[in-house]
TORDOLUM-290231 format. One line per 5 residues: number of its first residue (from 1); their letters; for each residue x, y, z of N, C-alpha, C, O. Coordinates in nm, 3 decimals. Atoms other than C-alpha are relative to their C-alpha. Example, Ala and Ser with C-alpha at 12.3 -4.5 7.8 and 13.67 -1.06 7.14 Angstrom:
2
1 = as = 0.089/-0.119/0.000/1.230/-0.450/0.780/0.090/0.120/0.000/0.194/0.118/0.066 | -0.082/-0.119/-0.006/1.367/-0.106/0.714/-0.077/0.109/0.073/-0.026/0.220/0.090
//
This chain:
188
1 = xxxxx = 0.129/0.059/-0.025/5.314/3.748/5.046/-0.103/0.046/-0.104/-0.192/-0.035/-0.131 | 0.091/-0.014/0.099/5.121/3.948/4.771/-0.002/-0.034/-0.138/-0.097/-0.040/-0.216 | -0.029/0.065/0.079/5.311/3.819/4.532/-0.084/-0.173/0.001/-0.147/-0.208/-0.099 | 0.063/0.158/-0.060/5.172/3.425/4.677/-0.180/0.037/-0.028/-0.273/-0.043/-0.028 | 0.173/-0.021/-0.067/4.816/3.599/4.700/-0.007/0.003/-0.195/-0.057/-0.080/-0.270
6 = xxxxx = 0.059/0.033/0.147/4.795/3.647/4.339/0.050/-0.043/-0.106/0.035/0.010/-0.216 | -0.032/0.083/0.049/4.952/3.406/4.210/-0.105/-0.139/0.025/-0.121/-0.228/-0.058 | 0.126/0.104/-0.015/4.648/3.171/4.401/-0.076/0.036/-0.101/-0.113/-0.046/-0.185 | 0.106/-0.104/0.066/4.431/3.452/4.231/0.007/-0.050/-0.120/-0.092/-0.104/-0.168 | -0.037/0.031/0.143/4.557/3.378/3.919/-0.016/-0.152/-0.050/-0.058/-0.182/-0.162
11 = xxxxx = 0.001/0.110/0.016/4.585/3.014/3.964/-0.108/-0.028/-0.024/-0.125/-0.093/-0.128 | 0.121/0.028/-0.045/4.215/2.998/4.082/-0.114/0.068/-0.119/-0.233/0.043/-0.136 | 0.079/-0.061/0.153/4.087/3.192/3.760/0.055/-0.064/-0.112/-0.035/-0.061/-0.196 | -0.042/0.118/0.073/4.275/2.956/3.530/-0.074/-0.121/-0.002/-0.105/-0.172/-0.109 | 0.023/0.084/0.031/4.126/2.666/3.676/-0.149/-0.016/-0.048/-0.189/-0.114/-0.112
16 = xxxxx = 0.101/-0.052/0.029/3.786/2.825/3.643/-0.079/0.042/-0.176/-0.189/0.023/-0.229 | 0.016/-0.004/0.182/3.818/2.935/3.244/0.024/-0.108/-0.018/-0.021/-0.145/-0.126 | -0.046/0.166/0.096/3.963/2.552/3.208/-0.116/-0.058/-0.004/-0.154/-0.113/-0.107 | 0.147/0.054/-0.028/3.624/2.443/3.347/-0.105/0.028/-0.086/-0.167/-0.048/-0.160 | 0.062/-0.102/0.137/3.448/2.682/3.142/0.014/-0.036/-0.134/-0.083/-0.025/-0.210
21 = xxxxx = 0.001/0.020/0.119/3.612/2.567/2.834/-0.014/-0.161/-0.019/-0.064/-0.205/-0.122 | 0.010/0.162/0.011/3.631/2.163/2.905/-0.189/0.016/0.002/-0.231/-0.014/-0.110 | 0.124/-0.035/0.004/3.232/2.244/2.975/-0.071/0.006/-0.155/-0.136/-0.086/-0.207 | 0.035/-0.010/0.125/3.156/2.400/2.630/0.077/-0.069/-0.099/0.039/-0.047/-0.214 | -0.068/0.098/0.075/3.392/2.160/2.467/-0.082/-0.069/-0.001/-0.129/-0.090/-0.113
26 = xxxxx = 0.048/0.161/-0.006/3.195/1.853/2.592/-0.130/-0.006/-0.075/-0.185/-0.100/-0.132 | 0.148/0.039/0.043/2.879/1.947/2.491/-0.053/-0.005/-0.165/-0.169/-0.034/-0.194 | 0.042/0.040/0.160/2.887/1.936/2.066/0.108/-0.113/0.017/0.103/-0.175/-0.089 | -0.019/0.092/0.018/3.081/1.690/2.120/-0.052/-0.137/0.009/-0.072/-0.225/-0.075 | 0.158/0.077/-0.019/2.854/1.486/2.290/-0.089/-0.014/-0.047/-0.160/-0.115/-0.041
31 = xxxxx = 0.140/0.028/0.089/2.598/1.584/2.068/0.061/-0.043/-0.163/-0.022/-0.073/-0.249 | -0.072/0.070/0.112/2.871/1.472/1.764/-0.054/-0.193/0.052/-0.117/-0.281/-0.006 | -0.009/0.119/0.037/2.889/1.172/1.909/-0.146/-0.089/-0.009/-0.141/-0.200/-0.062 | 0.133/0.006/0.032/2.482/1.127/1.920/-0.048/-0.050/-0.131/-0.107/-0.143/-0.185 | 0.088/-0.078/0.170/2.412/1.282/1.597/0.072/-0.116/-0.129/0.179/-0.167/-0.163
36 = xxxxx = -0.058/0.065/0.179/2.377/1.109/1.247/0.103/0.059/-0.099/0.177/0.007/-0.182 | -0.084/-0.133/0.081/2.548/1.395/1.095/0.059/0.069/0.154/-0.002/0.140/0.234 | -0.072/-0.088/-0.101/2.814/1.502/1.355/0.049/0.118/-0.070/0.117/0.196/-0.003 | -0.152/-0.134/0.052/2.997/1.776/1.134/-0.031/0.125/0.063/0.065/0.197/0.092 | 0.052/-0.124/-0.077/2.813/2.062/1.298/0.035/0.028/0.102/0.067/0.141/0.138
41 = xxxxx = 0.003/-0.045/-0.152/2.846/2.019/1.627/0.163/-0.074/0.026/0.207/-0.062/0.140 | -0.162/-0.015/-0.012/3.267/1.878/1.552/0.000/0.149/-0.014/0.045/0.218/0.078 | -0.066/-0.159/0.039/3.289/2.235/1.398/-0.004/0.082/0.113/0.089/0.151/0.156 | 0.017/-0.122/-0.121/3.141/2.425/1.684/0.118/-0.014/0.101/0.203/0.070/0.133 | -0.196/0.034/-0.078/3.438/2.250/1.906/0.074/0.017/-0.056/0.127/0.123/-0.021
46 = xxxxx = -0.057/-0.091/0.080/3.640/2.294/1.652/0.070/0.164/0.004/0.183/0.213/0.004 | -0.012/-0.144/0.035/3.572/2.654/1.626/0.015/0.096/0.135/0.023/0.219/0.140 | -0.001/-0.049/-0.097/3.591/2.689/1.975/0.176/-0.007/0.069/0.227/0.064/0.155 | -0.162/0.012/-0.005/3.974/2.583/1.988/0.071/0.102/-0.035/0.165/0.161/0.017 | -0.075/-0.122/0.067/4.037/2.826/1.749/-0.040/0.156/0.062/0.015/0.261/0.030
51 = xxxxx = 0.038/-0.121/-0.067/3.889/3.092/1.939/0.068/0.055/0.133/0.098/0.160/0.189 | -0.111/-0.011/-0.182/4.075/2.978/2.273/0.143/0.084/-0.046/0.203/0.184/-0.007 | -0.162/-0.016/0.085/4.394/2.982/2.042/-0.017/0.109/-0.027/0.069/0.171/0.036 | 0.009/-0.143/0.027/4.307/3.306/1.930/0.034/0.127/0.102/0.088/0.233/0.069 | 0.017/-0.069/-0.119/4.291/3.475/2.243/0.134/0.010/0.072/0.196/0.114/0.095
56 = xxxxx = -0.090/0.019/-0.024/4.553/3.332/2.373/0.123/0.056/-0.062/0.204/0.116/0.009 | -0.140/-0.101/0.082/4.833/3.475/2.119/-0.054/0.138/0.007/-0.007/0.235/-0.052 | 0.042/-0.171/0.067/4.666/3.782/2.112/0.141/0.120/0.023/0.237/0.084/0.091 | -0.125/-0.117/-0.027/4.930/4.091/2.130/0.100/-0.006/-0.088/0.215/0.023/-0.055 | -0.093/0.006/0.117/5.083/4.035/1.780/0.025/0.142/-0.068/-0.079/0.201/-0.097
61 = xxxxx = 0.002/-0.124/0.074/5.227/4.368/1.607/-0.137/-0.030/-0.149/-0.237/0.041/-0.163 | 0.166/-0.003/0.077/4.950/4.259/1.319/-0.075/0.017/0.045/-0.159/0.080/-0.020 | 0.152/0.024/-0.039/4.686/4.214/1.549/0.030/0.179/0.072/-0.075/0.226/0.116 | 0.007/-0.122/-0.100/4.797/4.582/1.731/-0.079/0.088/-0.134/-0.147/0.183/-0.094 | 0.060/-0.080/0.149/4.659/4.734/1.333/-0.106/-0.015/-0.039/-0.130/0.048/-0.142
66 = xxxxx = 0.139/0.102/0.014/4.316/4.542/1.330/-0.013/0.106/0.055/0.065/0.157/0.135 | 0.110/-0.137/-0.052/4.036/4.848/1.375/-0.112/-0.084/0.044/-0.119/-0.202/0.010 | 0.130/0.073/-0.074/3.713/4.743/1.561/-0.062/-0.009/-0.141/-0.129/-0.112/-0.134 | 0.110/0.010/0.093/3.529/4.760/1.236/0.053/-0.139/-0.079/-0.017/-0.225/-0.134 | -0.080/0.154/0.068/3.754/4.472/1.096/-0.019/-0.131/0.049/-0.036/-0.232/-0.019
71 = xxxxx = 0.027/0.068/-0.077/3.713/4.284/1.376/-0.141/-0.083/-0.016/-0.164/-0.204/-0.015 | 0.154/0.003/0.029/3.335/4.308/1.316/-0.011/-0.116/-0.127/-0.082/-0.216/-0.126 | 0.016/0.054/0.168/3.395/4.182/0.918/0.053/-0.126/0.066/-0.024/-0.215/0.031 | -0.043/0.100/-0.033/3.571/3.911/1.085/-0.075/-0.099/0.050/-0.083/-0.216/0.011 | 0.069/0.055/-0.070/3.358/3.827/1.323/-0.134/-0.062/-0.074/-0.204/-0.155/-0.033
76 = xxxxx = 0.154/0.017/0.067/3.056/3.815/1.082/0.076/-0.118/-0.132/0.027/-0.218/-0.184 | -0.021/0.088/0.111/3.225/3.644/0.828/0.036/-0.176/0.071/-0.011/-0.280/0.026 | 0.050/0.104/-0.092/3.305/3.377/1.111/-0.143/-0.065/-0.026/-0.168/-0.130/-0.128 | 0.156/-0.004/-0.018/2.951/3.330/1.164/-0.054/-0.074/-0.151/-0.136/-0.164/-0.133 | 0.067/0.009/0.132/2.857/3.269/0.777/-0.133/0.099/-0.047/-0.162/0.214/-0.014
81 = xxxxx = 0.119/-0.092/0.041/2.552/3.384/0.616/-0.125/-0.013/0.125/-0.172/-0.123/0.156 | 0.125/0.011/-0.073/2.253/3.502/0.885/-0.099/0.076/-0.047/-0.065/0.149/-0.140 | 0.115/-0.013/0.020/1.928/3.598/0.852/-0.059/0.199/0.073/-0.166/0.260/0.076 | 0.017/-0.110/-0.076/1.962/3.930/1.035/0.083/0.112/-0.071/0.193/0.081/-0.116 | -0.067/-0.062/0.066/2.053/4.268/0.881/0.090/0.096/0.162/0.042/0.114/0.274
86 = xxxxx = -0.065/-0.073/-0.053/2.334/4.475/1.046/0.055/0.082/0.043/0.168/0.035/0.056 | -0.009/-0.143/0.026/2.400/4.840/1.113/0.138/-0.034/0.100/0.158/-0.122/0.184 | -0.099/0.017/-0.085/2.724/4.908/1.242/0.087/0.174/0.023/0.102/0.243/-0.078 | 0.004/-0.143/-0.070/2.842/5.262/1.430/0.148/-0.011/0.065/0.130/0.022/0.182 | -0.072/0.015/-0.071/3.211/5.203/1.547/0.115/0.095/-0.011/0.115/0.178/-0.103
91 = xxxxx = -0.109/-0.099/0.040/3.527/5.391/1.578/0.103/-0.134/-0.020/0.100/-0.257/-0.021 | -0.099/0.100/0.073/3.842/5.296/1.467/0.045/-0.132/0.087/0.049/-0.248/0.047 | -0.089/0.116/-0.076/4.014/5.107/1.783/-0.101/0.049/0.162/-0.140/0.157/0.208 | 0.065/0.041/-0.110/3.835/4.939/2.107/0.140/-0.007/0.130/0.254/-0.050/0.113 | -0.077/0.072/-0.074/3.998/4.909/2.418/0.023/-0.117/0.041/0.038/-0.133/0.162
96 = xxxxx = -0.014/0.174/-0.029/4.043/4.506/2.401/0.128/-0.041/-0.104/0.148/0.050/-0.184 | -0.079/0.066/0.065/4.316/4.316/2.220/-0.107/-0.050/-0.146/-0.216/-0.106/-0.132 | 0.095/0.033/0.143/4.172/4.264/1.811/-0.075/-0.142/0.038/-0.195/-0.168/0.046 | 0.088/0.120/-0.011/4.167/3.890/1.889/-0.119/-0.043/0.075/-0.196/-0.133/0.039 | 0.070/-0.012/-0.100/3.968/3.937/2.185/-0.117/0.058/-0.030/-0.222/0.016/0.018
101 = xxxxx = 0.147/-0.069/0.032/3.711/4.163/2.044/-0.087/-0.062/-0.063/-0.209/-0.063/-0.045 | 0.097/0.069/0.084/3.638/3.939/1.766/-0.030/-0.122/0.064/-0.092/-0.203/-0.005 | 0.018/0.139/-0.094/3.609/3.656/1.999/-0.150/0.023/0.010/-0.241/-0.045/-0.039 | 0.074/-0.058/-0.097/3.377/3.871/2.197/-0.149/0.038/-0.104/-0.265/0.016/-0.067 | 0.091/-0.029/0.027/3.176/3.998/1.936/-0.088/-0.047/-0.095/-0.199/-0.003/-0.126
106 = xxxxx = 0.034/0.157/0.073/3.134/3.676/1.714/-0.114/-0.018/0.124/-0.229/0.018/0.099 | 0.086/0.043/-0.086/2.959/3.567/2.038/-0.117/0.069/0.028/-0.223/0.007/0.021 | 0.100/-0.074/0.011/2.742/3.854/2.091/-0.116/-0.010/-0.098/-0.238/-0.012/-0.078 | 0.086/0.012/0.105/2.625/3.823/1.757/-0.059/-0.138/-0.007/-0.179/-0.148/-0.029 | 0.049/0.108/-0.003/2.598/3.460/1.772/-0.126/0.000/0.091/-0.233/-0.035/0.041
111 = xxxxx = 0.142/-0.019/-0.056/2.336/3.514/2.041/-0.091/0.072/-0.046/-0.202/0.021/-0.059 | 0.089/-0.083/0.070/2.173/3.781/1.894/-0.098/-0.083/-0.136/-0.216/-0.060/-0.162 | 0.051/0.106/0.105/2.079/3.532/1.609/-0.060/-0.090/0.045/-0.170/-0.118/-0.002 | 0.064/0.104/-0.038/2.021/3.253/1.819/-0.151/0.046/0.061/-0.252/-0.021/0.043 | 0.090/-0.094/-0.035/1.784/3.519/1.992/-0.114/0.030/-0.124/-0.224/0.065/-0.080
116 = xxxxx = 0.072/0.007/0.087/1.607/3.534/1.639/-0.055/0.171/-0.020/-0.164/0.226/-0.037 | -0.011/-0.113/0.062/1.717/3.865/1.571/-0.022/0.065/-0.170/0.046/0.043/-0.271 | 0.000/-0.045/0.145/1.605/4.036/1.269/0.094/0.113/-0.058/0.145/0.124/-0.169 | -0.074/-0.162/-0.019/1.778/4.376/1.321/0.157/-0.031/0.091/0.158/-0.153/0.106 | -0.088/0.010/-0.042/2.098/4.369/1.491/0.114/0.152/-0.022/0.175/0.171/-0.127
121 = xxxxx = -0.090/-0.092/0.029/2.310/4.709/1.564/0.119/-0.007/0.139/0.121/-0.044/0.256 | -0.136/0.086/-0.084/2.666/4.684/1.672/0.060/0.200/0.011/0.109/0.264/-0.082 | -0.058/-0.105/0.001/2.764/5.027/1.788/0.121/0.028/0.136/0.159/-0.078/0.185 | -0.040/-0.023/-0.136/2.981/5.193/2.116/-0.015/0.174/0.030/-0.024/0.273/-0.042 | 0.007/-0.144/-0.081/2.961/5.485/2.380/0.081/0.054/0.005/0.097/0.082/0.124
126 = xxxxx = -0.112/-0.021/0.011/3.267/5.622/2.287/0.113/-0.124/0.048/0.104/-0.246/0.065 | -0.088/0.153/-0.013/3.574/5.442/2.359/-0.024/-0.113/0.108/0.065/-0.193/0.136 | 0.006/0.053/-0.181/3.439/5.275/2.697/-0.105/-0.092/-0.002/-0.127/-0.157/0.100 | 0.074/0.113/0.031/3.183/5.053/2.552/-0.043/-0.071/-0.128/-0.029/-0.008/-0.232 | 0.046/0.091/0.115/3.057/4.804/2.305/-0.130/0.010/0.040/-0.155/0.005/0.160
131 = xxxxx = 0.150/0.049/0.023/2.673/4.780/2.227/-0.101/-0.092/-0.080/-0.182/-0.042/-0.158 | 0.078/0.060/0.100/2.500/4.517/2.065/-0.142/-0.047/0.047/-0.176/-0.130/0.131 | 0.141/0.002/-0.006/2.137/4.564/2.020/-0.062/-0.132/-0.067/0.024/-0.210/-0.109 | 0.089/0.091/0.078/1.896/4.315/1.864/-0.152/0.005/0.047/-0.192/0.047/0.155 | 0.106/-0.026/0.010/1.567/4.294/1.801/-0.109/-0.154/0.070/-0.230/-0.162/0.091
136 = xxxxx = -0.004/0.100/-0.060/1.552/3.958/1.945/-0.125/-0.070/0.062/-0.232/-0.018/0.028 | 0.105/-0.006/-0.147/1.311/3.760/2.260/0.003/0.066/0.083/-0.093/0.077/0.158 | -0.014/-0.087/-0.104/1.463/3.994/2.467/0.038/-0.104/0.117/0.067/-0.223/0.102 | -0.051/0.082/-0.076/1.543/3.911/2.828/-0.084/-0.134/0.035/-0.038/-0.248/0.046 | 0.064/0.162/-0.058/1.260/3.657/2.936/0.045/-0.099/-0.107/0.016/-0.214/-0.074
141 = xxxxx = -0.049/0.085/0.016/1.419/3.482/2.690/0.133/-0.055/-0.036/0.172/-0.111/-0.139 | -0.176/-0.056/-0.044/1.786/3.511/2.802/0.060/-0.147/-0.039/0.164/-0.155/-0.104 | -0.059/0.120/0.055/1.844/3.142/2.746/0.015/-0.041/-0.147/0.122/-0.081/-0.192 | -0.008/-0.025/0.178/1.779/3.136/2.363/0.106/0.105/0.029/0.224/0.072/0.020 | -0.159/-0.070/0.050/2.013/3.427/2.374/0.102/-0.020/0.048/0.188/0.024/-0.029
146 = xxxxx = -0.106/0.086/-0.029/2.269/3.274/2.547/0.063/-0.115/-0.092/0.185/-0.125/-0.106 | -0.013/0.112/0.057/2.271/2.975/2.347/0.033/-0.006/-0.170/-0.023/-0.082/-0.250 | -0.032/-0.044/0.135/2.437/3.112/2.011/0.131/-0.145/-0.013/0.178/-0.220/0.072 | -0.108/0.090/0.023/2.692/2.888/1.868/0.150/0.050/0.002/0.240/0.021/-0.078 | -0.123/-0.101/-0.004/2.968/3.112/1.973/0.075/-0.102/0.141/0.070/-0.223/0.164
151 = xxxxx = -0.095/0.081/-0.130/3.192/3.023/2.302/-0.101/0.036/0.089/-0.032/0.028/0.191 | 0.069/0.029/-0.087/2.900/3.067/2.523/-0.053/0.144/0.066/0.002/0.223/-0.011 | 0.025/-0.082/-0.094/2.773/3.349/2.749/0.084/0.025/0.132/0.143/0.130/0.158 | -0.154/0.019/-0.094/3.006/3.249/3.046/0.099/0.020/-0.011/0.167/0.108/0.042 | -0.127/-0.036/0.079/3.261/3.214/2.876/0.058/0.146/-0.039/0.176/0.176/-0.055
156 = xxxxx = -0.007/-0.111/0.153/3.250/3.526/2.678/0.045/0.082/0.128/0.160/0.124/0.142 | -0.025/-0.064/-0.116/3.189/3.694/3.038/0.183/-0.011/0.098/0.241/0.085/0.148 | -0.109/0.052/-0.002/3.516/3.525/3.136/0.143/0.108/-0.077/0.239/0.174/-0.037 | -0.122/-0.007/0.050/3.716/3.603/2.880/-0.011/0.184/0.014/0.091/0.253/0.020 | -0.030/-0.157/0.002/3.615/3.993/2.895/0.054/0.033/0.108/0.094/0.149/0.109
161 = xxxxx = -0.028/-0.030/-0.162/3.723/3.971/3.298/0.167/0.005/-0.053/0.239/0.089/-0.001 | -0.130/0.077/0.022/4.054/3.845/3.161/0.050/0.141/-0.034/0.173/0.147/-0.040 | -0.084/-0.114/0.116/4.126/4.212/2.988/-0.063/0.167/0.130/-0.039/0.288/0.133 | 0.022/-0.149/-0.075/3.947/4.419/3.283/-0.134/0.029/-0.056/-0.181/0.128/0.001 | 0.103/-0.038/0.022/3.628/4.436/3.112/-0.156/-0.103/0.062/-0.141/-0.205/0.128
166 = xxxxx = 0.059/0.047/-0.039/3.283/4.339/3.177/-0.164/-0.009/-0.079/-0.213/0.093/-0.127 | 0.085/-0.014/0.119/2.961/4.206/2.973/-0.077/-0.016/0.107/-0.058/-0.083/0.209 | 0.169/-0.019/-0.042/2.576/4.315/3.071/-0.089/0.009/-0.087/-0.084/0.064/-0.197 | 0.095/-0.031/0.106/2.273/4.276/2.946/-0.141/0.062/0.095/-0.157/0.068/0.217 | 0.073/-0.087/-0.043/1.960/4.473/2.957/-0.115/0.007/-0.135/-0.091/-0.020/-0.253
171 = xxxxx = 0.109/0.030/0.102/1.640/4.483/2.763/0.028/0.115/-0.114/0.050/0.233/-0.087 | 0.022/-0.110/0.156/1.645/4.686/2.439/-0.081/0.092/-0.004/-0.171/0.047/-0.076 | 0.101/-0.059/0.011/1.420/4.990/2.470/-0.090/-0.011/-0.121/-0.207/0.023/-0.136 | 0.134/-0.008/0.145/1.277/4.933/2.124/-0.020/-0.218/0.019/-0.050/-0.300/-0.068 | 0.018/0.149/-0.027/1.256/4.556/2.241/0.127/-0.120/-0.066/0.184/-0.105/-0.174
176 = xxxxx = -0.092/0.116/-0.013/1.489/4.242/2.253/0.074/0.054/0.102/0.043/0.107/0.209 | -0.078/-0.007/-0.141/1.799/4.268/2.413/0.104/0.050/-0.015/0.155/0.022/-0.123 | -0.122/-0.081/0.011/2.102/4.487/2.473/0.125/-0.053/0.070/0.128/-0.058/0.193 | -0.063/0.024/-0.044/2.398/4.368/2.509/0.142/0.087/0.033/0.193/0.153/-0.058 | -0.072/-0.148/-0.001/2.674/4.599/2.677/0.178/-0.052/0.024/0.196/-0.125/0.121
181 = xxxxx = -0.113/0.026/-0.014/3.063/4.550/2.647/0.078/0.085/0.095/0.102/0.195/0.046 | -0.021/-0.133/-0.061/3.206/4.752/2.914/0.127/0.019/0.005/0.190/-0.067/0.067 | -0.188/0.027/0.002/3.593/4.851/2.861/0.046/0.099/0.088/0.162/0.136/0.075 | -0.087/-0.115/-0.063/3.649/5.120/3.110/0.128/-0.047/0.056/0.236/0.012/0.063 | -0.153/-0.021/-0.096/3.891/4.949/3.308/0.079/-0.096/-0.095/0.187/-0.134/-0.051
186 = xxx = -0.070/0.099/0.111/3.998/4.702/2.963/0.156/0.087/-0.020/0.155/0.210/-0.006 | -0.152/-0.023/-0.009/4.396/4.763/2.930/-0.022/-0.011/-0.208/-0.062/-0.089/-0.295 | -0.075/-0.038/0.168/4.513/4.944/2.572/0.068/-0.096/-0.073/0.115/-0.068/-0.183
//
């Protein structure tokens, strides 16, 4: 019978990320099919496939050699050129799967930007968290930072549940907004 119980469990969080991702699928697409110039908002779907796909294979002997700081170069180079400078404070290896981090922290940053971050520091509390600061609107304006061109806020929340972890945010003592990766109970 506990076998049956979370196997619903499981079922019922599947159909929930599918929702989640048919959701942020529809909507550059929708605005593709709008727009005079769709290529922007194909790419963001696009780039959001490749992110699912990413996730999804994760647990490759390559990807077990990826250091959080790589992840980061990855993640930023994703992204292209922004407008925000970057300090970065990490150790070698996160508790998340590589693909997963850079998923995770592409998105972070993507908000942080959309947030109209000037500053942006990407550090952790030893091995048990991720931190990304910005200098941002902060929380009253949680929707601008949500709204990065990454896989979403939900999503992102989602996919960190998927590994045992869990994303919070919280105002920035020097102002904007802090965003907190939490890996205590994230699986090695």
């Amino acid at each position: 019978m506990d076998h049956v119980a979370r196997l619903a469990r499981r079922n019922s969080a599947l159909e929930d990320f599918a929702s989640l991702v048919a959701h942020e699928l529809k909507t550059p697409l929708q605005l593709a099919l709008l727009s005079e110039d769709p290529s922007g908002d194909v790419e963001r779907a696009l780039d959001l496939v490749d992110a699912i796909l990413e996730v999804a294979r994760s647990g490759s002997a390559k990807e077990s050699q990826t250091s959080a700081a790589d992840c980061l170069d990855e993640a930023l180079r994703d992204l292209g050129p922004i407008d925000a400078h970057v300090a970065v404070d990490l150790p070698s290896h996160l508790g998340l799967p590589p693909s997963a981090l850079r998923v995770l922290m592409r998105n972070l940053l993507a908000n942080a930007v959309a947030a109209g971050a000037g500053a942006i520091r990407v550090s952790s509390l030893g091995p048990s968290a991720l931190v990304v600061e910005d200098d941002g609107v902060g929380l009253s304006g949680v929707e601008e930072y949500s709204a990065g061109s990454g896989i979403g806020l939900s999503l992102s929340r989602r996919l960190a549940e998927r590994f045992g972890a869990t994303i919070e945010l919280a105002a920035n003592p020097l102002g904007g907004t802090r965003a907190i990766l939490m890996l205590e109970r994230a699986r090695p």
